[in-house]
N, C-alpha and C positions, 0 to 999 in steps of 0.2 A: 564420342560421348553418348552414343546413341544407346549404350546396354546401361546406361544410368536414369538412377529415378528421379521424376520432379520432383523437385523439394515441396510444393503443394501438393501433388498427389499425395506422395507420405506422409505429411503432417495430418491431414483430410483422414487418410488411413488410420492410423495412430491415435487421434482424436476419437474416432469411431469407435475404439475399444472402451474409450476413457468413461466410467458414469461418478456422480459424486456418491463420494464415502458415505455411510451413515452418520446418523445426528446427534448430536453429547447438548447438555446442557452445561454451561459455565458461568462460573461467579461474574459477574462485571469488569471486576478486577484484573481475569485473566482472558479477557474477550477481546482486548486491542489486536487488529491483525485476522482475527476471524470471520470468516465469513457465514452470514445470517445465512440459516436454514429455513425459515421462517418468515414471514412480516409480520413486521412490527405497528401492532394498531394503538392508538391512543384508549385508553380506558375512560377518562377524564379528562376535562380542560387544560388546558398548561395555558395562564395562572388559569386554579380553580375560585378564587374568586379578584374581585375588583382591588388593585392594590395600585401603592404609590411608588413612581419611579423615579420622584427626588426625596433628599431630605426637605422636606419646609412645612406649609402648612394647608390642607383639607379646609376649601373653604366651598362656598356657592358662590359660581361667578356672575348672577344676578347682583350679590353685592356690593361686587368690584366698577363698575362700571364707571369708568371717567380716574379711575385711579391710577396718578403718578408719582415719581419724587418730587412733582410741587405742587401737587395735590391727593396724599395720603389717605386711602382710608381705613381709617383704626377700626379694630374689630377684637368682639371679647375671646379670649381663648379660655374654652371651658375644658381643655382633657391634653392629655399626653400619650400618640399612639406608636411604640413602640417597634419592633419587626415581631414576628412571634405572637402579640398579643390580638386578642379580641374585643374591639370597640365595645362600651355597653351605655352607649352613651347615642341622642341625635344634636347634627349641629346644627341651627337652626339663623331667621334670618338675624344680619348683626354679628355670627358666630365664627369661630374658628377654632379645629384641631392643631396642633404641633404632631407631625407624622415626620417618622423614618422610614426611607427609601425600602422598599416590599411588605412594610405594611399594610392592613387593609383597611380598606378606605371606611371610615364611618358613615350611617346613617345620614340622609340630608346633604352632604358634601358632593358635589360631582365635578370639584378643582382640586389641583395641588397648585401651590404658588412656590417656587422653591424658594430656600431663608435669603438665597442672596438678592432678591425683590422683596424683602421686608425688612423692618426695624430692627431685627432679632440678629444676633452676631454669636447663636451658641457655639460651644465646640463641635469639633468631626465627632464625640464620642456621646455626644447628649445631656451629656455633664453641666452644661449653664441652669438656673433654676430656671421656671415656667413663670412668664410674665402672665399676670391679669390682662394684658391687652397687648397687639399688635399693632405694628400700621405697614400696608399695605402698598407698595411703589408702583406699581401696574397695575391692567385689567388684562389678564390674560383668557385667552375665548374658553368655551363650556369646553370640560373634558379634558383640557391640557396636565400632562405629566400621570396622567392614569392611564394604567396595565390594565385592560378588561377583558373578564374571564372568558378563555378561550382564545385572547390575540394570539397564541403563541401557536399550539396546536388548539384544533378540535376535537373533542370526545368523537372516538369511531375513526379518526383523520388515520388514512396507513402514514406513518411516519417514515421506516423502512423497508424497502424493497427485499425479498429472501433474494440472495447472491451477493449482497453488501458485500466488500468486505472493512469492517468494522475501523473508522479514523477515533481519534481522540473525540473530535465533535460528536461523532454517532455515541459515543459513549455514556456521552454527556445527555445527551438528547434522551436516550431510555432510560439513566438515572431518573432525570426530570419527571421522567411518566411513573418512577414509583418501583420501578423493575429492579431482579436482585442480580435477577440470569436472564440468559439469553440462551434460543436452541442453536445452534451451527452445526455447519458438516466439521466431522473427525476430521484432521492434518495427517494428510499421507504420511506413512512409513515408509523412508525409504533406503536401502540398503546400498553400501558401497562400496565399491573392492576394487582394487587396483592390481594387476597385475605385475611383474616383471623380474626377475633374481635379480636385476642390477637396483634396485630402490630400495633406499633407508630411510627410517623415519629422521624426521629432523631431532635434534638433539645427540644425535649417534656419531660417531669418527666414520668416515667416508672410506672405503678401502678402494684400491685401482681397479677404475672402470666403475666403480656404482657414483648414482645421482641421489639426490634426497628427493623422496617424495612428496611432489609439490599437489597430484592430483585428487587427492583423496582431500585435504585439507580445503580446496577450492569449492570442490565436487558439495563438502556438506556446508559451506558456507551457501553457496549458490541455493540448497538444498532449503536451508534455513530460511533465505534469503523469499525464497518463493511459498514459504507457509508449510514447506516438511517439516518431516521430522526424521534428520540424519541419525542412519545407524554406521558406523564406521566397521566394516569388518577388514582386520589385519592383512597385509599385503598377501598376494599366495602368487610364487615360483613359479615359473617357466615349465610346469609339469603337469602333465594331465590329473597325474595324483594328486597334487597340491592345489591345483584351481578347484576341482570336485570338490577336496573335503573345506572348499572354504566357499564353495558356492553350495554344501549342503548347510554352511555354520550359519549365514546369509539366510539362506530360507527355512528354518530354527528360529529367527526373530521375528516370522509370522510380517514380510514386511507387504507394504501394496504396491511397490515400486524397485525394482534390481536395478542397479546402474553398475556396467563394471568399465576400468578404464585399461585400453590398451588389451589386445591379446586377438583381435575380430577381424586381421588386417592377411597378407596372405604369406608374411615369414615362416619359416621353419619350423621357430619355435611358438607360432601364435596358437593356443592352445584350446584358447577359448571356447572356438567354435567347436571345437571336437565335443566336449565336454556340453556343453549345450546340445549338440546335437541328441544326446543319452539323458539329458533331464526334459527338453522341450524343444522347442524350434525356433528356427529365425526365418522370420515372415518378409523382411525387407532387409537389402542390402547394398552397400555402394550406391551411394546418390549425388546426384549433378551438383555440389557443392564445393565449396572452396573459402577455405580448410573444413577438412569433416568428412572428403569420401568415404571411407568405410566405415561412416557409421552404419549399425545391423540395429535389428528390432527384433523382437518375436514375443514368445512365453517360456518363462523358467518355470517348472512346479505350480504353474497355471497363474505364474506371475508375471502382468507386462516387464519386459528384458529390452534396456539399452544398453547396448554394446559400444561404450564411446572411442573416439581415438587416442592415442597414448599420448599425442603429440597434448599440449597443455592450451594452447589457443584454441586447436580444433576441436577437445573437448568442452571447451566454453563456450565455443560459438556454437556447435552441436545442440549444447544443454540449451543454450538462451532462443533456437529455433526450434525444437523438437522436445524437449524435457519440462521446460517450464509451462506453457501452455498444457501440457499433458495437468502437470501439477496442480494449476489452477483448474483445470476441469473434471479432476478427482477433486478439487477441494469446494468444488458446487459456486465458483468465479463468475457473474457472470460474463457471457462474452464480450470481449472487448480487444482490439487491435492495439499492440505495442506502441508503445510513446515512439512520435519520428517527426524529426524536422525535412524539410526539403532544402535539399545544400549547394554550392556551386564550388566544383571544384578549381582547386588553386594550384594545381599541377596534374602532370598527365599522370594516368594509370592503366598499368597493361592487366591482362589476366585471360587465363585459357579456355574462358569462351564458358567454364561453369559459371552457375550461379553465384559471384562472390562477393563476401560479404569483410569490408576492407577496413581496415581499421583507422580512426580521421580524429583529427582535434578538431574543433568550431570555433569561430571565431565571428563577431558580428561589424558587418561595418555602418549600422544604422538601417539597413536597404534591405539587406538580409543576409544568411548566413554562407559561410565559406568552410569548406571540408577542408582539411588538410592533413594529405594522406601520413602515416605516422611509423616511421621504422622500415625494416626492408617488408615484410609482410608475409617473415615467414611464421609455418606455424609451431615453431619452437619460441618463438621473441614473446614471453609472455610481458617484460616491461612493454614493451611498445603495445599492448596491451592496455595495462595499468597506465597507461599514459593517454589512454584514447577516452573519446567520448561520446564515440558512437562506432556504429558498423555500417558504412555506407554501402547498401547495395544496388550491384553492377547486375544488369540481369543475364539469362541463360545465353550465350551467344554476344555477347559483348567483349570483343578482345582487346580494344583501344579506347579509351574516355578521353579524349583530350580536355586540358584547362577551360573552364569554361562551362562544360556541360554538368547540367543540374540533374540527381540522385536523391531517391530518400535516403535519411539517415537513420536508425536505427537505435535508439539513445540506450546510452548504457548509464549515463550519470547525466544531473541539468548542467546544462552548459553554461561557464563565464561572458559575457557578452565581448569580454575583451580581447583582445590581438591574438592572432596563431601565430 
């Protein structure tokens, strides 16, 4: 194994090419998923001014003082304050507003008492009329059930960091600030081709010997999946002629990213590499992995080139070691380490001493977690795949794990707490 590359040296390598895209502006709308190119500062307070956080009533809790259900005290209501509207009114001592939860607090008032500590039984809608007078069931301290401008953010406050990448909450948060768009880095382009004469698209009648092509569909979900934006180009043939003119159709769509599957490996008919070699190069090759030795790297047409395996697991593990990190680092991600539990294995597992990265269900027994290896572990069993929940990895020189011994895991989905 010794003419094989570390899997951290090449990622390190690879990464090194990577810079983020340039910067697009987007509606809000369509920013879920993006990653901020920018921080995000407050302009204004979030609330910008002093509002009420229940329904009930704006009073001075000077007034309240010693006020219970058996000892009341009544107070005039001189106004009805709305959400939406503005007080023009002060409540004074003796006094009291009727307010709606985010309206703003009137003049003189520095309480909200909410209705269910008072006499007042209106509807959720506001709908009961406005009594001349209240009575009061508590004393509740100064300041209670008031929003004051500024709790939420501070004007000037960075709200988000540039390398976000954008959740529902972050969304919500730059609404709040008034904002229509947001800057972010562009979503990779990324191109995908599959090689092989024996692959049909699905939908098709299968003839003897051919498979349906299961890697291109994976390939631009993965793609999707990590903030691209899949270009699907049509399978191309076992032929120097045929992978060329689909690896020039490929770079025609202007993409920032070539992925091709199958063709990099050292068959007869592996073609790819020839063909690469006449548009650009292959910088790295064959690495201490398992599943995934031959993956290649290089430049197509001055475009980073992943050369994945044909095999459909080792393309996947490939993509989710070596591709998707690229992806988040074109897409200006900031840095951050892959989700991973640390597991105990619940059976033995052999492997040839590469870096291997094993496919395992999780299972919790209260204490902590348990791998359990999944399928035979070759790399054609894509169910046993789709059936796993992580990729436990075995490191470089590891040929025996016995039961027992603890591995990170690698998460591919969150895991059930319940039984392997």
């Amino acid at each position: 194994m010794t003419d094989l590359l570390n899997v951290d040296d090449v990622l390190a390598r690879i990464l090194s090419d990577m810079q983020p895209l340039s910067q697009e502006t987007v509606d809000l709308s369509r920013a879920l998923g993006r990653v901020l190119a920018e921080d995000v500062q407050a302009a204004q307070d979030v609330p910008a001014f002093a509002s009420s956080a229940m329904d009930g009533y704006a009073v001075r809790a000077d007034d309240l003082a010693g006020a219970s259900a058996e000892r009341p005290v009544r107070l005039a209501v001189i106004g009805d304050i709305p959400a939406g509207s503005q007080p023009d009114f002060t409540v004074g001592a003796g006094q009291a507003a009727r307010i709606m939860t985010g309206a703003p607090m009137p003049a003189g008032a520095d309480t909200v008492v909410p209705v269910e500590d008072t006499s007042d039984r209106w509807t959720t809608d506001g709908a009961a009329p406005l009594a001349d007078a209240v009575d009061v069931l508590a004393a509740p301290e100064r300041g209670r059930n008031v929003r004051q401008p500024g709790e939420t953010i501070g004007a000037g406050e960075r709200v988000l960091s540039r390398g976000t990448v954008l959740r529902p909450v972050d969304i919500g948060v730059i609404a709040a600030l008034g904002r229509a768009s947001v800057p972010v880095y562009r979503r990779p382009r990324v191109a995908i081709l599959s090689t092989g004469t024996e692959l049909v698209p699905p939908g098709e009648p299968l003839a003897p010997g051919q498979i349906y092509n299961s890697n291109s569909f994976m390939l631009a979900a993965l793609v999707t999946e990590a903030g691209g934006e899949p270009i699907v180009v049509p399978t191309a043939l076992d032929t120097v002629e045929d992978v060329r003119r689909r690896f020039d159709e490929a770079l025609s769509q202007a993409p920032d990213v070539l992925i091709s599957s199958a063709g990099v490996s050292v068959g007869t008919h592996d073609v790819v590499r020839t063909v690469i070699d006449a548009l650009g190069h292959i910088d790295l090759w064959r690495v201490n992995i398992r599943p995934g030795k031959p993956l290649a790297y290089g430049q197509v047409g001055g475009v980073p080139f992943f050369g994945l395996p044909g095999n459909p697991v080792s393309a996947m593990v490939t993509f989710e070691v070596f591709v998707r990190p690229s992806l988040a680092r074109l897409s200006g991600a900031q840095a951050s380490d892959e989700a991973t539990v640390s597991a105990t294995l619940a059976d033995d597992v052999t492997s040839d001493g590469r870096r291997s990265y094993v496919r395992v269900r999780l299972s919790h027994d209260g204490e902590g977690w348990w791998a359990h290896p999944v399928g035979m572990q070759s790399s054609a069993e894509l169910m046993a795949l789709a059936r796993a929940d992580g990729l436990l990895i075995l490191p470089e020189g590891v040929r025996r794990a016995p039961a027992g011994s603890r591995y990170p895991v690698r998460l591919l989905r969150t895991p059930s707490a319940g039984g392997g």
